[in-house]
MIKOL-352947 format. One record per residue (C-alpha): residue in three letters; residue number from 1; z, y, x. Coordinates in Angstrom, 3 decimals. Example, Ala and Ser with C-alpha at 12.3 -4.5 7.8 and 13.67 -1.06 7.14 Angstrom:
2
ala,1,7.800,-4.500,12.300
ser,2,7.140,-1.060,13.670
***
This chain:
351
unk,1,53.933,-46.202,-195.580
unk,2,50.727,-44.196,-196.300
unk,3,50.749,-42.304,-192.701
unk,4,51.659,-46.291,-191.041
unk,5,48.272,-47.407,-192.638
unk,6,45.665,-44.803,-192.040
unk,7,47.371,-45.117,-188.167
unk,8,46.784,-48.614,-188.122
unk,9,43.078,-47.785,-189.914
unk,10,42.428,-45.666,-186.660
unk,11,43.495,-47.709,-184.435
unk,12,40.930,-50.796,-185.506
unk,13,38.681,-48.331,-185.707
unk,14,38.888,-47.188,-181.910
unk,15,39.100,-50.789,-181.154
unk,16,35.492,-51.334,-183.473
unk,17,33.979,-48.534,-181.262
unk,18,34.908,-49.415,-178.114
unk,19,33.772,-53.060,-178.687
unk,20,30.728,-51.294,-180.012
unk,21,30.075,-48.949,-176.776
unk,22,30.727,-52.590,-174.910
unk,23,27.843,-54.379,-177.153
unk,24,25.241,-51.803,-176.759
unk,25,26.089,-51.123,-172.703
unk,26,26.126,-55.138,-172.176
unk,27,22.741,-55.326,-174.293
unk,28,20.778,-52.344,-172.239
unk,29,21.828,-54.103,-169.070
unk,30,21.152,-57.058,-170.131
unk,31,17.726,-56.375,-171.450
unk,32,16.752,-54.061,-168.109
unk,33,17.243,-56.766,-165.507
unk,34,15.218,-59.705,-167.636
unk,35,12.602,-57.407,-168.510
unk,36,12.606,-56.430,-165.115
unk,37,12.175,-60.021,-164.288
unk,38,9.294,-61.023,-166.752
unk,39,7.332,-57.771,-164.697
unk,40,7.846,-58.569,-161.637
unk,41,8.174,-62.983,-161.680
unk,42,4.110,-63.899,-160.585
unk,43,5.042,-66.442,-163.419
unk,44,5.566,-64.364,-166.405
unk,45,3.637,-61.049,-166.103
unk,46,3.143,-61.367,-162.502
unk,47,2.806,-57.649,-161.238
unk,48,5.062,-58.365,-158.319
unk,49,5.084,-54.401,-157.407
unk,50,9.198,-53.606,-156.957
unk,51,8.616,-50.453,-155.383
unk,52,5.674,-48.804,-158.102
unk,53,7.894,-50.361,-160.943
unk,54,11.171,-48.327,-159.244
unk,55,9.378,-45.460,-158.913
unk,56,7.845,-45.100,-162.529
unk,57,11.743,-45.496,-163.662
unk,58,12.717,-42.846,-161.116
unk,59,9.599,-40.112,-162.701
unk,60,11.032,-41.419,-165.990
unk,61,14.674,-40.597,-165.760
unk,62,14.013,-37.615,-163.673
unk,63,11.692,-36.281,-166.329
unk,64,13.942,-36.997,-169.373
unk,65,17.069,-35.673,-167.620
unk,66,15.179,-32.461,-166.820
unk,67,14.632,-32.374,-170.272
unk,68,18.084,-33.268,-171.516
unk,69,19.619,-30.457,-169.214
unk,70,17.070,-27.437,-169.326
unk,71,15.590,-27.665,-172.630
unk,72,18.423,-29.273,-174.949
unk,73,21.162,-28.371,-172.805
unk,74,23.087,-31.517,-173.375
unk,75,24.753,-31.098,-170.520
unk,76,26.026,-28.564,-167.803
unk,77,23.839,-28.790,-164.105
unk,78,26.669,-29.044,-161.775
unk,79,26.554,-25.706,-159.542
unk,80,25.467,-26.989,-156.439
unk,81,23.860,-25.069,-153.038
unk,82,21.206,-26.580,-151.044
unk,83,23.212,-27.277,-147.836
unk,84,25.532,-29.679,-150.251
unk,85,22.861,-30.730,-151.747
unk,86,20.600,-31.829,-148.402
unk,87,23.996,-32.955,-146.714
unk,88,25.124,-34.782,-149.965
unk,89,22.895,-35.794,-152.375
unk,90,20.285,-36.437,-150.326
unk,91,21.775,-39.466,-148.185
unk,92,23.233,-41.137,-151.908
unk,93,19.579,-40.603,-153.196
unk,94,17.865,-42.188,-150.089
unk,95,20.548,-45.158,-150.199
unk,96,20.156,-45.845,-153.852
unk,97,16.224,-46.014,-153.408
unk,98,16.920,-48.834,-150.963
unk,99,19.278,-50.281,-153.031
unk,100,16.832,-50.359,-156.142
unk,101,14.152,-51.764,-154.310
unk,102,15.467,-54.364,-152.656
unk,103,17.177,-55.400,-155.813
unk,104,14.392,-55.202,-157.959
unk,105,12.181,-57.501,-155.174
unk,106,14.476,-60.130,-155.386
unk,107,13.508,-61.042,-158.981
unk,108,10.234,-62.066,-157.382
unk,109,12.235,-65.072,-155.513
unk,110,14.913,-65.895,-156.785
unk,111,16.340,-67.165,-160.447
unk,112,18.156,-64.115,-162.470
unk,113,20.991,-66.392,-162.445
unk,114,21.558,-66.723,-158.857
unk,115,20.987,-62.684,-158.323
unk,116,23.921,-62.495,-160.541
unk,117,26.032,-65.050,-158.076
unk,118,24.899,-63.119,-155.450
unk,119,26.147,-59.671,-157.394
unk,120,29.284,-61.043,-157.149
unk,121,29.948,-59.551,-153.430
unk,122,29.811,-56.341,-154.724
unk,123,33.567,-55.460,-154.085
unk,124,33.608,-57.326,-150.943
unk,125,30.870,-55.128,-149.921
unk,126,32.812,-51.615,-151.648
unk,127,36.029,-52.557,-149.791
unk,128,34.347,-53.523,-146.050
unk,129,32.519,-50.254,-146.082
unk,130,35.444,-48.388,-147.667
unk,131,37.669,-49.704,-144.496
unk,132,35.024,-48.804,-142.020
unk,133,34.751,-45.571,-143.075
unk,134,38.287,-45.486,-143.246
unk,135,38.256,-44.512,-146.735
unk,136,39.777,-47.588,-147.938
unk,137,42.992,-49.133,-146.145
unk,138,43.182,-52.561,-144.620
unk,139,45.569,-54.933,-146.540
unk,140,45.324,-58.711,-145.085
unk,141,46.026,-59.794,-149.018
unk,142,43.186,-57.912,-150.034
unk,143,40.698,-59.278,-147.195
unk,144,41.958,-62.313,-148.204
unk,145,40.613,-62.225,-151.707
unk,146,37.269,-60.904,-150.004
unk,147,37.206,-63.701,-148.375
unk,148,37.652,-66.226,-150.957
unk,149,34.872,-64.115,-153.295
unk,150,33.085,-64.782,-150.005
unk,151,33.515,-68.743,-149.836
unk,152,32.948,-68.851,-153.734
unk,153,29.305,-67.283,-153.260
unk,154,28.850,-69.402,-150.387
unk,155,29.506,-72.251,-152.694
unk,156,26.978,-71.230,-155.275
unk,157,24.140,-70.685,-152.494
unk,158,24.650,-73.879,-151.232
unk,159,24.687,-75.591,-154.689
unk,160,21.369,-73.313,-155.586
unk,161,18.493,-75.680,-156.125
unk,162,16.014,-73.054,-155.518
unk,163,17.329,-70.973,-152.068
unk,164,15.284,-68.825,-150.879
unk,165,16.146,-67.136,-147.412
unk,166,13.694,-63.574,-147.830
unk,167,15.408,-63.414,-151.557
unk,168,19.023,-64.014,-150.385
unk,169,18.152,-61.594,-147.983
unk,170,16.899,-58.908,-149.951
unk,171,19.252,-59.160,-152.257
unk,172,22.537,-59.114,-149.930
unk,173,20.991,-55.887,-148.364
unk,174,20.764,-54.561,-151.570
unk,175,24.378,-54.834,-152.279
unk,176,25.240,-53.735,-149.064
unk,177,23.053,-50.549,-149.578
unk,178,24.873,-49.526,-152.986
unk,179,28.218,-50.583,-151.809
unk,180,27.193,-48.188,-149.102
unk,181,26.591,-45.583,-151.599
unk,182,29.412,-45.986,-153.856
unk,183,31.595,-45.356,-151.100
unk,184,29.779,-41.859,-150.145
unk,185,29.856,-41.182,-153.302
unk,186,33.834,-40.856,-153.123
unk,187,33.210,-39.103,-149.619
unk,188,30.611,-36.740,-150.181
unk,189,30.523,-36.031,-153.186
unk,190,34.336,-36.387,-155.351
unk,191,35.842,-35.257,-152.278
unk,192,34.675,-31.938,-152.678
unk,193,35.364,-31.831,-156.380
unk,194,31.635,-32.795,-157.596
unk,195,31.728,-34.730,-160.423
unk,196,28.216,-36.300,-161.863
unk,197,27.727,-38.006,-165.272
unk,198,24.689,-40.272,-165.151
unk,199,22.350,-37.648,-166.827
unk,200,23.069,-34.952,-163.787
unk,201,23.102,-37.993,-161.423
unk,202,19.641,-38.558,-162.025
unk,203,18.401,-35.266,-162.526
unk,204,19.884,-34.279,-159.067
unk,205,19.385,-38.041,-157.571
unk,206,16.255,-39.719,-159.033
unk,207,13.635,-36.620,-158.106
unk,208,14.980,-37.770,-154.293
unk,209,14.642,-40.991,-154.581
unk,210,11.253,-40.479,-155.907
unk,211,10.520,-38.797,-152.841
unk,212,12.013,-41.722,-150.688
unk,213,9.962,-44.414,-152.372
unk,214,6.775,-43.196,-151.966
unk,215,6.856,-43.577,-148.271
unk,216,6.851,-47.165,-148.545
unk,217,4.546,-47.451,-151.642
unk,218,2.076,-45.415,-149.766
unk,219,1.929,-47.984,-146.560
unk,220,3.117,-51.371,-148.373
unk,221,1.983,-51.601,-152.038
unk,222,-0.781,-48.425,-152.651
unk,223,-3.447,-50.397,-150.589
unk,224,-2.802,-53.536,-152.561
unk,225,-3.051,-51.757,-155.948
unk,226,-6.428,-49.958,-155.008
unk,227,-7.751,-53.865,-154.416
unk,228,-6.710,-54.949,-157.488
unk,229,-9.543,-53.075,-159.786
unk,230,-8.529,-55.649,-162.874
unk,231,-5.154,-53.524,-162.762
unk,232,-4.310,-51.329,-165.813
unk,233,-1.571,-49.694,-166.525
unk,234,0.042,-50.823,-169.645
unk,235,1.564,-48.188,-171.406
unk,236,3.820,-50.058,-174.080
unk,237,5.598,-52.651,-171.131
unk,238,6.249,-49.964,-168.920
unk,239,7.102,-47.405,-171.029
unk,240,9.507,-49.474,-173.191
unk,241,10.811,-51.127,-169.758
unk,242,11.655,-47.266,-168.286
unk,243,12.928,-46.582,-171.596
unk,244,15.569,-49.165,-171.560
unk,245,16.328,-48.611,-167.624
unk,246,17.496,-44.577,-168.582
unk,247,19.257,-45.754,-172.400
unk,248,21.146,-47.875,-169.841
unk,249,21.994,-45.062,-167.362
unk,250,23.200,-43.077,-171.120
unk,251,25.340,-46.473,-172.362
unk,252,26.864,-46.243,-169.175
unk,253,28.356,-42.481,-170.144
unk,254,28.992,-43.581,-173.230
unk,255,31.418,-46.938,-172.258
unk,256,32.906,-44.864,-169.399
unk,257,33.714,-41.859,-171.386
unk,258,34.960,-43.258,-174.188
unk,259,36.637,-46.406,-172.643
unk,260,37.311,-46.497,-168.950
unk,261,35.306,-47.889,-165.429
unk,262,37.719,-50.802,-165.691
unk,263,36.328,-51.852,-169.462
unk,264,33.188,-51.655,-167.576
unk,265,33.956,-53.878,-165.163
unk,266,35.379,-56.424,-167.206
unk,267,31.970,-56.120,-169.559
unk,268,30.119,-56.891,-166.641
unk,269,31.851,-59.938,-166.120
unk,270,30.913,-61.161,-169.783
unk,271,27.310,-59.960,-169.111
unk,272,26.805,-62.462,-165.674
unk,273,27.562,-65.172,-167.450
unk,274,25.608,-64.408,-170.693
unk,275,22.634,-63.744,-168.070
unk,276,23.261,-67.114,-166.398
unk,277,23.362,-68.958,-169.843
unk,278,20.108,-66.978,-170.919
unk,279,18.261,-67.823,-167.297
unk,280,19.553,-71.926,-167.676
unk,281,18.855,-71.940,-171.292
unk,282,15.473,-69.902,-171.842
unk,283,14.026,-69.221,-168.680
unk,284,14.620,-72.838,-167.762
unk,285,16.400,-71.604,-164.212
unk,286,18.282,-74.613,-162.493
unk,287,21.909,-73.877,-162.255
unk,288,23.573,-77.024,-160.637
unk,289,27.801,-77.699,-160.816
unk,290,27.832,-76.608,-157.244
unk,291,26.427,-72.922,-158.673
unk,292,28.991,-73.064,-161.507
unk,293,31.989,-74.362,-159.490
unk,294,31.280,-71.543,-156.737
unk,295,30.534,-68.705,-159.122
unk,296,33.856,-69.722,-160.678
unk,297,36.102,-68.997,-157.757
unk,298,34.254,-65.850,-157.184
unk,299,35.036,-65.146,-160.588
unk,300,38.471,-65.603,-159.920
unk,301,38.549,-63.464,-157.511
unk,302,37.021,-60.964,-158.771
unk,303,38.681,-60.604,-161.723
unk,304,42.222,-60.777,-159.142
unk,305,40.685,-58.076,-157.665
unk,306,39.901,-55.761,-160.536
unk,307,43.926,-56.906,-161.629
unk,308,45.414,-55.188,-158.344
unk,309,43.369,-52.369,-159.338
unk,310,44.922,-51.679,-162.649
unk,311,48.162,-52.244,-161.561
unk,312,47.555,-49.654,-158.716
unk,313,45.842,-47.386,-161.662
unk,314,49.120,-48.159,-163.533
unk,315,51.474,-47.499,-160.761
unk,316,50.046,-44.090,-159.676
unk,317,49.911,-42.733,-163.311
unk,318,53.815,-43.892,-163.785
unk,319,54.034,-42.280,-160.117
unk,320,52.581,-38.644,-161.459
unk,321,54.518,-38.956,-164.460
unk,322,57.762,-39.344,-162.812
unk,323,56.693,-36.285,-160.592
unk,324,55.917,-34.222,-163.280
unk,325,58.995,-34.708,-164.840
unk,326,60.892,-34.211,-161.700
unk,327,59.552,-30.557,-161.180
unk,328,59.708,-29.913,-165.363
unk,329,63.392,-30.889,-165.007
unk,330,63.861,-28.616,-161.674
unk,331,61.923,-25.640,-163.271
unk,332,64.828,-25.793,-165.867
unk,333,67.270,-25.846,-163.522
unk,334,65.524,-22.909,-161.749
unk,335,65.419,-20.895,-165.254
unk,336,68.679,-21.584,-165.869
unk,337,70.002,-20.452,-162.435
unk,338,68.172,-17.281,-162.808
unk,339,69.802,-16.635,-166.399
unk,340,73.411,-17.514,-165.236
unk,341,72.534,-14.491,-162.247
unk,342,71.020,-12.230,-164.823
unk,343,74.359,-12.385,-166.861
unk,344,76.761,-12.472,-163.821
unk,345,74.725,-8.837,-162.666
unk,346,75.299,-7.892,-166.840
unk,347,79.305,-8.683,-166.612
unk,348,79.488,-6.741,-163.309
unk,349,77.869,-3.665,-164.498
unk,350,79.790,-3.547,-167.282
unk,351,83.371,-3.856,-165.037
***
């Protein structure tokens, strides 16, 4: 009775922390793209500067993971040579530059909620790109679901009372950029056995994406800011702002390591529409019935989508499992093969 109730005492108590690691990711995230928002909307703190405000996160992160790894030695750097690294890394970090500007320059035109509608492509994107570069295979049930996350989305633009076309665009190539990378990421990089946590992503990543960014802050924002003289760099918004952007890049170890990816997705889920209801209720963003009633079948499919997955997860796991136990069971049979020789030799020796 005693051992049933301190199991059923650890149990809730894995269940408490792992709604706990959900809370605090969904929070971070939650917290980094308004904040990012009030910077960069020329109608809250109006510095509409995506690419400076990318690259102070990326000397941030890269800073504090240098830190984390040399110094404290929280982690292990992943042993990697320079030819992996310029043939790898380097491609992922100039992709995820792109990726985080583009993204970050669509706050400055469209409502967070619609970004979020628009986020909802994501594995359309993943699975396209994962086809093309025939990492993914083509299954006409699965483009179908793409298709109807597709004609959701579509929905929700249409219904969006405040479309913008340079927005829309910036943030579709956005997704298609980190879809892009997501899927190198399996190519390049887990292929060869190279495994990164977010705190060695960004020490071996963010450095290079540094380096990306300032070729297009040097020709596109750098002449702007030297024309702005009432400029000053305010230490306490974007300190606290970079702050939350690499605690985020931390909750994310955190959730995956101690739940799963799929938790993850199913958080971020919860956290759209908590950011929709936040940008209708206190922002005061529009979001018509067309928005909701197109975001909804997106939804569906989406969450359909991350469904096939588990059951695929599932599947494989039983599929290992029943291998495993197929050569356990034929390494007994082996043993006992070689025993029942060993003691036919014995008898013979001893006629």
């Amino acid at each position: 009775m005693g051992k049933g109730h301190s199991l059923s005492d650890g149990v809730i108590k894995k269940i408490l922390l792992s709604y706990t690691y959900v809370a605090i990711w969904i929070f971070l995230s939650f917290t980094v793209i308004v904040y990012n928002k009030y910077i960069l909307d020329k109608k809250l703190y109006n510095w509409p500067y995506p690419i400076t405000l990318t690259m102070i996160h990326m000397a941030f992160c890269s800073s504090l993971a240098i830190i984390l790894i040399k110094v404290f030695k929280i982690v292990e750097p992943v042993s990697m040579s320079r030819d992996t690294y310029l043939r790898s890394v380097v491609p992922i970090g100039a992709l995820y530059s792109l990726s985080l500007w583009l993204s970050n320059s669509a706050y400055i035109y469209l409502s967070v909620s619609f970004i979020q509608m628009l986020k909802a492509l994501m594995p359309v994107a993943v699975y396209s790109i994962g086809v093309l570069l025939k990492k993914e295979t083509f299954k006409s049930r699965t483009m179908t679901n793409m298709l109807s996350i597709s004609f959701g989305v579509a929905i929700a633009a249409y219904g969006e009372a405040k479309f913008d076309v340079w927005g829309v665009v910036l943030q579709l190539g956005a997704v298609a950029f980190e879809a892009t990378r997501l899927v190198l990421i399996q190519i390049l990089l887990t292929s060869k056995g190279i495994n990164l946590n977010p705190i060695t992503s960004l020490y071996y990543v963010a450095p290079c994406c540094f380096v990306f960014l300032s070729v297009p802050w040097f020709f596109v924002e750098l002449p702007v800011l030297r024309e702005t003289s009432s400029f000053h760099f305010d230490f306490v918004i974007f300190g606290t702002n970079s702050v939350c952007a690499f605690a985020l890049n931390l909750a994310v170890f955190l959730l995956v390591g101690k739940t799963s990816a799929l938790t993850m997705n199913v958080a971020g889920v919860v956290k759209d529409w908590l950011l929709i209801a936040f940008s209708w209720s206190v922002i005061k963003d529009t979001v018509t019935p067309l928005n909701l009633f197109g975001y909804g079948l997106a939804f569906l499919g989406v969450g359909y989508y991350n469904h096939c997955k588990l059951q695929a997860l599932k599947a494989k796991d039983a599929q290992k499992k029943v291998q495993a136990g197929g050569d356990e069971e034929a390494g007994k049979l082996l043993e006992e093969r070689e025993s029942e020789v060993v003691a036919g030799k014995r008898n013979e020796s001893q006629d």
